[in-house]
C-alpha positions in Angstrom: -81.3 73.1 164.1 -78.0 73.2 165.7 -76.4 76.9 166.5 -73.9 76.2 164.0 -76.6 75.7 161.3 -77.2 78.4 158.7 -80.7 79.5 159.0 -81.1 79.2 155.0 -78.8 78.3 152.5 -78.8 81.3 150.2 -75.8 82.1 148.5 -74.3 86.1 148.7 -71.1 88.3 148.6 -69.9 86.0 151.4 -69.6 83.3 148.9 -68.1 85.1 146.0 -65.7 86.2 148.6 -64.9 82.8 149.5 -64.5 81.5 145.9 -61.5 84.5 145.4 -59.7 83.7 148.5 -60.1 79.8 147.7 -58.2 80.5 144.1 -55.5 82.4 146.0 -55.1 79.6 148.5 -56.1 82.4 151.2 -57.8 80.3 154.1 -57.5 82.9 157.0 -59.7 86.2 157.4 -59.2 88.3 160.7 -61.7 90.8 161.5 -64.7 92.0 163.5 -68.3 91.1 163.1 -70.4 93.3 162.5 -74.2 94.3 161.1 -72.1 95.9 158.0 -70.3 92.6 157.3 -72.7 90.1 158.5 -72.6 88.0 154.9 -69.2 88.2 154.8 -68.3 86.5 158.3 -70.7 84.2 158.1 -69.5 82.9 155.0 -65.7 83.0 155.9 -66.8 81.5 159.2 -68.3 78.5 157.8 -66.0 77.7 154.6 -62.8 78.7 155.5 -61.1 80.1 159.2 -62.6 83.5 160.6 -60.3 85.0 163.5 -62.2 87.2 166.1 -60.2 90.3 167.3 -61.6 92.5 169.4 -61.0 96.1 167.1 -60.5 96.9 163.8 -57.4 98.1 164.2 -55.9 94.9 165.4 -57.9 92.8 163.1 -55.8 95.0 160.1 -52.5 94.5 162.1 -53.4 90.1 162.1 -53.6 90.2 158.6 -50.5 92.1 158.3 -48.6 89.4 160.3 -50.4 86.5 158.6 -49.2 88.1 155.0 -45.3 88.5 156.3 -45.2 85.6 157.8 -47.0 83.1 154.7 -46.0 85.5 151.8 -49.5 85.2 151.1 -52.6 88.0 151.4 -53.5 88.9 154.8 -57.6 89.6 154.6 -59.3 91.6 157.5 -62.7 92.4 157.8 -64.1 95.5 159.0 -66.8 98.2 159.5 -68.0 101.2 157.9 -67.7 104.3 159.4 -66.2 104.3 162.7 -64.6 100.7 161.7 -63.2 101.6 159.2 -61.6 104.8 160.9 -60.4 102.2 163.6 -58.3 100.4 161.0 -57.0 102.7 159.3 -54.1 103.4 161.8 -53.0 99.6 161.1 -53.6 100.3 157.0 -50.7 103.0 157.8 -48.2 100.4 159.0 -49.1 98.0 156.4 -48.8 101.0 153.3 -45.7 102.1 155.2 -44.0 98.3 154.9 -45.4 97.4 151.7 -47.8 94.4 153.1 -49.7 92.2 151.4 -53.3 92.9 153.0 -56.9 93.0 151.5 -59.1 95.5 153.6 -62.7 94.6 153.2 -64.8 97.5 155.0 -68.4 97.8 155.0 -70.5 100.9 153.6 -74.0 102.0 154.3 -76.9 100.7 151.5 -75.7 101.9 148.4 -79.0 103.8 148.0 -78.0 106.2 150.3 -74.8 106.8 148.8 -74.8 110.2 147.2 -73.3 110.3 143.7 -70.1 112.1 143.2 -69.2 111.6 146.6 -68.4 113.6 148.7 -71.7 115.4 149.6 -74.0 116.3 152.3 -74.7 113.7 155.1 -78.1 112.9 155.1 -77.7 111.3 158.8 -77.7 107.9 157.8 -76.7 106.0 160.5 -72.9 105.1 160.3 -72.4 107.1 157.4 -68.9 108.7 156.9 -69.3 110.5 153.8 -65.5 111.2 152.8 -64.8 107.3 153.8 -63.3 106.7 150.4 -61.1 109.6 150.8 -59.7 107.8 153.8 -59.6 104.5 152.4 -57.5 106.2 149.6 -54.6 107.9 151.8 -54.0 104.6 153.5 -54.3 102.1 150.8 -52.4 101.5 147.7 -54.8 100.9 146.3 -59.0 101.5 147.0 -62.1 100.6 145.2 -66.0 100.8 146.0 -68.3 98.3 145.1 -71.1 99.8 143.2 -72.6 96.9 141.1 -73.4 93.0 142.9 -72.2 91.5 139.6 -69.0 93.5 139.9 -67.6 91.7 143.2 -65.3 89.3 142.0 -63.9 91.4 139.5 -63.5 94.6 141.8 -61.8 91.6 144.7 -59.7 90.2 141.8 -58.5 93.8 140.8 -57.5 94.4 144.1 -55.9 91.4 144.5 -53.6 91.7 141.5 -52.5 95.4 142.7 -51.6 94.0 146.1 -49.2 91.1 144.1 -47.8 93.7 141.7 -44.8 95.1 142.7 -44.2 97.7 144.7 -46.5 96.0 146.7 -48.7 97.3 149.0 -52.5 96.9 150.9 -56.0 97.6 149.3 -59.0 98.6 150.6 -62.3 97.6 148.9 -65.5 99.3 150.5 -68.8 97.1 149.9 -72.0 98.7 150.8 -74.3 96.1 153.3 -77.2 95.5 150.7 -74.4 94.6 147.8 -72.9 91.7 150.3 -76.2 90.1 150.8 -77.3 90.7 146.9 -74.0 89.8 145.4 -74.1 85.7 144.3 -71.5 83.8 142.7 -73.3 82.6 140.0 -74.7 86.3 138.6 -70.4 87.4 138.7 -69.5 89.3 135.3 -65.9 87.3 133.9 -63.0 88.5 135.3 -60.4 89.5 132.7 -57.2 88.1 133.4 -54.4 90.2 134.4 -51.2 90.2 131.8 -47.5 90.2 132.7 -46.9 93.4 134.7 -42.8 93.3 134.3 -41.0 95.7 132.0 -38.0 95.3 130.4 -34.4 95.6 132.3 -32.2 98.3 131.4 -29.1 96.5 129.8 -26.9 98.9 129.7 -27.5 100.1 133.0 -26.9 96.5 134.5 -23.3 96.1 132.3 -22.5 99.6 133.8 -23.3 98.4 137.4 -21.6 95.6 136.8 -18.5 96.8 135.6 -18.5 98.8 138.9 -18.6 96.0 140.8 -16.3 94.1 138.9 -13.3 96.7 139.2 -14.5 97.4 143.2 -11.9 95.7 145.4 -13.8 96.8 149.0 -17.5 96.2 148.4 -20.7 96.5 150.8 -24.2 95.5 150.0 -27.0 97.3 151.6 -30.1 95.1 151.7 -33.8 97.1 152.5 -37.5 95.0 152.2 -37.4 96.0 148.7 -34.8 92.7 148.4 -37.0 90.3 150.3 -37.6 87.6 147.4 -33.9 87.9 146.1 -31.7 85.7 149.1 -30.2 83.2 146.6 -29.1 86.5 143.9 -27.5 88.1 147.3 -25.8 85.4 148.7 -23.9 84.2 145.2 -23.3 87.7 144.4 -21.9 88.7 148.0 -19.4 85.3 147.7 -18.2 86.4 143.9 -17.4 89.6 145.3 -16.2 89.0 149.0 -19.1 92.0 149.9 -19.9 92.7 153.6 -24.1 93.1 153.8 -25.3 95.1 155.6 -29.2 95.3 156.3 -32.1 97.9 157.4 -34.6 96.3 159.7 -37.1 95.3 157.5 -34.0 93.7 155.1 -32.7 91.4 157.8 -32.8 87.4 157.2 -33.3 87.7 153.4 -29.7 86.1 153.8 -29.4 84.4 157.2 -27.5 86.2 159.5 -26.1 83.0 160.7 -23.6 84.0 157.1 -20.2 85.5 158.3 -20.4 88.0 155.6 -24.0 89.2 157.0 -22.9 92.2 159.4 -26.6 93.3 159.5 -28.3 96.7 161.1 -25.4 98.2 162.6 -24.9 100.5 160.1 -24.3 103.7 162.4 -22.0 101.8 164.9 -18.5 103.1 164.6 -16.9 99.9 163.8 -18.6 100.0 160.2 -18.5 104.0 159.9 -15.2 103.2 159.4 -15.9 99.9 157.2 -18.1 102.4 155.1 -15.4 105.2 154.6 -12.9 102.5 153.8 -15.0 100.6 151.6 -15.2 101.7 147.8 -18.6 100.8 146.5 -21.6 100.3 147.8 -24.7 98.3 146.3 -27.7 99.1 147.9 -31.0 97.0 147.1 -34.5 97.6 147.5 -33.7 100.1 150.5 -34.8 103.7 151.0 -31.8 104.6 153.6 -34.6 105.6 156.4 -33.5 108.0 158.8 -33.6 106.0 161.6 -31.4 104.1 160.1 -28.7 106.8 158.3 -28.6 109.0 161.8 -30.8 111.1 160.2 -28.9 111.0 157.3 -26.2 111.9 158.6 -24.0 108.7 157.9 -21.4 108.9 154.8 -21.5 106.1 152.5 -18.9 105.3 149.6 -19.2 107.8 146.4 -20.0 104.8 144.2 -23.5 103.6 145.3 -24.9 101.3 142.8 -28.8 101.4 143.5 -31.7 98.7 142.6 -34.9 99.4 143.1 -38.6 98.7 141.5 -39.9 101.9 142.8 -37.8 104.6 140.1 -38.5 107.5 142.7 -36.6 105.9 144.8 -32.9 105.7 143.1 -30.8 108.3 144.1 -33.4 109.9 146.4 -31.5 110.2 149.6 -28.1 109.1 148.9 -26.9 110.1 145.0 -26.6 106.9 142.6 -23.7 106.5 140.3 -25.8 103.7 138.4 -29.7 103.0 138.9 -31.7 100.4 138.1 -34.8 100.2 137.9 -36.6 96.4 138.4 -37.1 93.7 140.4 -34.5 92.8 142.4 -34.2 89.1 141.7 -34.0 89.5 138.3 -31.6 92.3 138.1 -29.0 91.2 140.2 -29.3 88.0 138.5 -28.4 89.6 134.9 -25.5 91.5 136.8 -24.4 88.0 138.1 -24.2 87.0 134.1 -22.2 89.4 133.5 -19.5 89.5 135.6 -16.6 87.2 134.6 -17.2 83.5 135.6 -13.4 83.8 137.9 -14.2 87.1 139.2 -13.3 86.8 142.9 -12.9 88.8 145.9 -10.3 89.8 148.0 -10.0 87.7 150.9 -8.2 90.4 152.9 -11.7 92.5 152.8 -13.7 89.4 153.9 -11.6 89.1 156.7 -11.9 92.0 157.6 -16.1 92.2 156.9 -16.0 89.5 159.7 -14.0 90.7 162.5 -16.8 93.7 162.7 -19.4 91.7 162.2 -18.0 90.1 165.5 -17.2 92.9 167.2 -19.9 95.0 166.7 -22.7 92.1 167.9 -20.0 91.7 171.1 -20.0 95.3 171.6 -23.7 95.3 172.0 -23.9 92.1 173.9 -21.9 93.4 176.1 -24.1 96.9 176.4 -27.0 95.1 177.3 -26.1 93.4 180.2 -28.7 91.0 181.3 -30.8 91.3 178.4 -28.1 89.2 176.4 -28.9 86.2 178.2 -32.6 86.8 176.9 -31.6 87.3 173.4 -29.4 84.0 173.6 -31.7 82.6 175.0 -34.7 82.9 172.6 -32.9 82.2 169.7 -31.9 78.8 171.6 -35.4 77.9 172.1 -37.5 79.0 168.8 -37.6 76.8 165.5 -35.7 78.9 163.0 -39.2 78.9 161.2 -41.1 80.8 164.3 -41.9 84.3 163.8 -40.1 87.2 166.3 -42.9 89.9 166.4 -41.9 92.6 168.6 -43.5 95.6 169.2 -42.2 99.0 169.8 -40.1 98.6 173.0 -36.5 98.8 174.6 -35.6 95.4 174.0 -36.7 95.1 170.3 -35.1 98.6 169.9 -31.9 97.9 171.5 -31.0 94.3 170.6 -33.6 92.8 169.2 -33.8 94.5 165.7 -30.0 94.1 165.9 -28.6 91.3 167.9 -31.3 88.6 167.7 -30.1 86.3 164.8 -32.8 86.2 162.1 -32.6 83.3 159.9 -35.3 83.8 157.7 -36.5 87.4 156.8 -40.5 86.1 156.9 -40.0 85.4 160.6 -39.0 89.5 160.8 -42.1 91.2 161.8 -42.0 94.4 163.4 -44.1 97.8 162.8 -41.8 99.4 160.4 -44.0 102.6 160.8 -42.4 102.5 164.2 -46.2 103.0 166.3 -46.6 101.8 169.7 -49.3 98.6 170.5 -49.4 96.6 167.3 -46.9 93.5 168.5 -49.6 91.0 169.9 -52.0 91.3 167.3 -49.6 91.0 164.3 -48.2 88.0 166.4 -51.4 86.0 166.4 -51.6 86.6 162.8 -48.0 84.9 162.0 -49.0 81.9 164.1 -52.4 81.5 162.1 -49.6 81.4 158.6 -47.7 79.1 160.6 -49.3 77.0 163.0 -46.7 74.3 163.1 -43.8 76.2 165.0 -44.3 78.8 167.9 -44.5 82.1 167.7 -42.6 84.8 170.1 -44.1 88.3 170.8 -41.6 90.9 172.4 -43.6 93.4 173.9 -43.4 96.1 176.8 -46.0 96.7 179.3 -46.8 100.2 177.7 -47.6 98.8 174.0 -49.2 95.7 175.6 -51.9 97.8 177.2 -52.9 99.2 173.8 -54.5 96.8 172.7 -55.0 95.0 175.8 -58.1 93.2 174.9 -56.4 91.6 172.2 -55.6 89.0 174.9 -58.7 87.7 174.7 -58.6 87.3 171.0 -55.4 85.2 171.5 -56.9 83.0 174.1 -60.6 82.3 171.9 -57.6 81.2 168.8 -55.9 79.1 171.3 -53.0 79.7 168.8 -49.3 79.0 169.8 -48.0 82.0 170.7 -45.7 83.3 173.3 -46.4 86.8 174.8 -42.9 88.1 176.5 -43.6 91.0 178.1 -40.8 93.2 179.3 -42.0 95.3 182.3 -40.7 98.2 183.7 -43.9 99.9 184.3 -43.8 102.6 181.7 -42.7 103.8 178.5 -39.2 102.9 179.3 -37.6 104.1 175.8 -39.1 108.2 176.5 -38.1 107.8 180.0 -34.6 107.3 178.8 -35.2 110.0 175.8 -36.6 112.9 178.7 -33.7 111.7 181.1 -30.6 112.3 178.2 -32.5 115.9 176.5 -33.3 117.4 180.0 -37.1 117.2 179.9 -39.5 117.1 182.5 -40.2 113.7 183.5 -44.2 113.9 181.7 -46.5 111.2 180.7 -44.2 107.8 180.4 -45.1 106.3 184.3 -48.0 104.2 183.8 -50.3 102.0 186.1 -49.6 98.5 185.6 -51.8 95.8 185.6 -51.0 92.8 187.5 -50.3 90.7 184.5 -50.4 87.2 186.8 -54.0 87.9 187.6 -54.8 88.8 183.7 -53.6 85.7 182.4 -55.5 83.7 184.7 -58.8 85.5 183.8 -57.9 84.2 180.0 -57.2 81.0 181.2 -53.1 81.7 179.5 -50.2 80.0 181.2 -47.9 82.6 183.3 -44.8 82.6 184.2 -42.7 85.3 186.0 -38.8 85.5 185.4 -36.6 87.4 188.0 -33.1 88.1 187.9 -30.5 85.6 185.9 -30.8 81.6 185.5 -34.5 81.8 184.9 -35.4 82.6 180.9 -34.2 79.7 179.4 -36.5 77.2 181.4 -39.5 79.6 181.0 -39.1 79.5 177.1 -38.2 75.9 176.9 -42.1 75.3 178.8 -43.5 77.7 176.9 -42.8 76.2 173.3 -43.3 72.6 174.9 -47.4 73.9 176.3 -48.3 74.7 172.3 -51.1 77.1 173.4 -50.6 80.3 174.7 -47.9 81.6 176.9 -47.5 84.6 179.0 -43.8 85.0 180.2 -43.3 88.7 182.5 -40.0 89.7 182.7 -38.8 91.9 185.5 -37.1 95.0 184.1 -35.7 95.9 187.3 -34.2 92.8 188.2 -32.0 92.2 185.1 -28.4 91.5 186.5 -25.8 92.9 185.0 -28.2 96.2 184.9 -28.0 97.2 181.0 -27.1 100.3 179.7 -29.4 102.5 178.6 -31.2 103.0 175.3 -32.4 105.9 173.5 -34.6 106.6 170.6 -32.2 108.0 167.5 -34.7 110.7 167.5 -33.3 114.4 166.3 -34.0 117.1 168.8 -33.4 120.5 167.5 -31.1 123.0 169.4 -31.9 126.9 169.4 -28.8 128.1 168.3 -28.4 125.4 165.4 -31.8 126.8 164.1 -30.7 130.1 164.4 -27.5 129.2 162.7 -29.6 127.9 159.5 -31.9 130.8 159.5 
């Protein structure tokens, strides 16, 4: 019997597992084996494509990429207990941007599981007794598994809460014995779920529309909450001459290759004064985060017509003169129908959208010095299809959540939760969704030893991804944060591995790039080799040096404290 050969062929929860991801056309699991998930690798393993990471919380952060990036469910597979705990960092990011992912975490025998929960432990090994709990602040939704015959309909439940809108990731906790005693032919039917959608607010939409109608300066503000309406956006934005502008997570839902896109540059003064000027403002599927308001500091136009699915959300952090509540496709293409058929815009205003759409991206290209010819660079050398992940570092920060064209918002992926380390993994899980283009991870030195070992993970997948590490031995960004407030210099100088020596020992291609001339090459090879790549660029030897960035982070003063007191 060869080692791939299943030592019997008994069928169990790994199967009915299989079944539900087969009728979702989900062929990818990420995840870590373990002896409280055994069934359900195996099974995954065998039928469909099992991805080793090396911790949970990574495993979580792979299926978050593979769901951005496919527009399908990401699945990850993890342990009870201390597993679970691992990945529930990563569930954060994923509740946080609304992803698609199915958790799957084991649970001790389900005989040992006190009712009415939470009790007692009874020191059963790997028991966390207020695991649910847990599972329930991180998910949007969470389930346990108490019945084998309940396991496709508890998976299918979870599934269609994850696809309803606002979306966001479950968590499903399956005791060990119920994986291995669950079979696909003892499944109770699965009910099927209805049409979730309400019904649109008409008079809502004719008032928003007659807003827009008599507006003669328009913006659009585009959030994630607009991510399946480009075509709604783009013919609305020509009928009204609109400028849009973007949050991070809204960028490429229309390509910001459009001269009306002017994208996340909403605090720069150029369009401060395009917002004071402008006269209404119709903001989509955004919740005007601080980090990208100044804190909410930054004065929009008194008309803000708001669209949202969420209804907490209209009006929340910026006052709404018209709400509506829906999604956004299908709202803004009733407002669309009822705007006259030769309403059109001024073309002085869309003249004038474009000249600071090109003068704020010069202004920062000009900032960054030596990083520009990066950023040109890159977008020279990827597929418009290949995911940008980029972690939590100066260059994403400064120019690449900005300045890097994005032409299709699935190939956006960054950790909107803004934590440290989750770049790489999330990057092999785009170029598992799509394997036929390259994939490009931005990362620093500081969020790259995270999650170090995840190295290893991308050299077992052999997947196609390119690891651009920015070095400047440290946590560059605080650096720059201590430096500007005053602070002691604490905590941001790290050791640095050799990263030329660490790719070897994976057997990844390396390349080092120092000073000008050099990036362009070092990407061209690096798409060309279709494995993985491991480009180090030399923060020190950038040339022009660039200026430096700082995190929009508030830091309160004494005497402005007192002044509120």
């Amino acid at each position: 019997m060869s080692a791939q050969q299943p030592a019997n062929d008994r069928r169990t929860g790994g199967d009915v597992l299989v079944e539900v991801m087969r009728r979702h056309g989900i062929t990818t699991a990420f995840g870590v084996v373990s002896i409280h998930n055994l069934p359900l690798v195996e099974a995954v393993d065998r039928d469909l494509t099992f991805v080793e990471m090396r911790h949970e919380a990574a495993a979580v952060n792979a299926a978050d990429g593979y769901a951005r990036a496919s527009g399908n469910i990401g699945v990850a597979l993890t342990s009870t207990g201390t597993g679970a705990g691992n990945a529930a960092g990563s569930m954060v990011e994923a509740l946080t941007a609304g992803s698609r992912v199915l958790h799957i975490t084991g649970q001790i025998e389900s005989e040992y599981l006190a009712p009415g929960r939470p009790a007692p432990s009874r020191g059963v090994i790997h028991e966390f007794p207020r695991q649910p709990e847990m599972l329930a602040a991180v998910s949007a939704h969470s389930t346990t598994i108490v019945d084998a015959k309940d396991v496709a309909a508890e998976l299918e439940s979870a599934i269609a809460k994850i696809r309803t809108a606002p979306h966001g990731p479950a968590s499903v906790e399956w005791p060990t014995d119920l994986q291995y005693l669950a079979a696909p032919e003892s499944q109770r039917p699965v009910d099927p779920v209805g049409d979730t959608r309400t019904d649109l607010d008409e008079t809502a939409i004719g008032h928003a529309a007659d807003l827009l109608r008599n507006a003669q300066r328009p913006l659009i503000w585009l959030g994630g909450g607009a991510a399946d309406a480009g075509d709604e956006i783009t013919q609305l934005a020509r009928r009204l001459g609109a400028g849009i502008l973007t949050s991070n997570s809204g960028r490429g839902i229309v390509p910001e290759s459009d001269e009306l896109v002017i994208g996340n540059f909403a605090t720069t003064p150029a369009v401060r004064e395009l917002l004071a000027d402008s006269d209404l403002l119709l903001a989509v599927g955004t919740h005007f985060r601080s980090n990208e308001t100044a804190s909410y500091s930054l004065k929009l136009p008194q008309t803000i017509v708001q669209v949202d699915i969420e209804p907490t959300t209209i009006g929340r952090v910026y006052p709404a003169t018209a709400g509506i509540v829906g999604d956004a496709a299908r709202v803004l293409d009733r407002i669309v129908e009822n705007l006259p058929a030769d309403h059109r815009s001024s073309s002085e205003w869309t003249d004038r959208v474009t000249e600071v759409r090109d003068r704020v991206r010069a202004d920062l290209t000009a900032y960054i010095g030596g990083y520009a010819e990066i950023c040109t660079a890159i977008r020279d050398a990827l597929p418009a299809r290949s995911v940008i992940a980029r972690d939590v570092t100066i260059p994403s920060s400064q120019w690449g959540n900005r300045l890097l064209p994005i032409l299709d918002r699935a190939t956006n992926i960054f950790p909107l939760g803004g934590g440290i380390g989750q770049g790489l993994a999330m990057g092999i899980g785009a170029a598992h969704a799509r394997p036929d283009v390259p994939t490009l991870v931005m990362v620093g030195d500081g969020g790259l030893a995270v999650h170090l070992g995840e190295l290893a993970s991308l050299a077992g997948a052999d997947a196609h991804v390119i690891v651009l590490v920015f070095n400047d031995g440290g946590y560059g960004v605080l650096r720059n944060m201590q430096e500007k407030n005053g602070f002691r210099r604490s905590g941001v100088d790290l050791h640095t591995p050799r990263f030329d020596l660490l790719a070897a020992s994976m057997d990844i291609r390396y390349q080092l790039v120092q000073g000008p001339g050099a990036i362009g090459d070092a990407l061209a090879a690096a798409v060309a080799h279709t494995g993985p790549s491991f480009i180090e660029v030399d923060v020190e030897a950038l040339d022009p040096a660039p200026g430096p960035f700082v995190p929009p982070v508030h830091v309160p003063t004494a005497d402005k404290h007192e002044a509120r007191s």
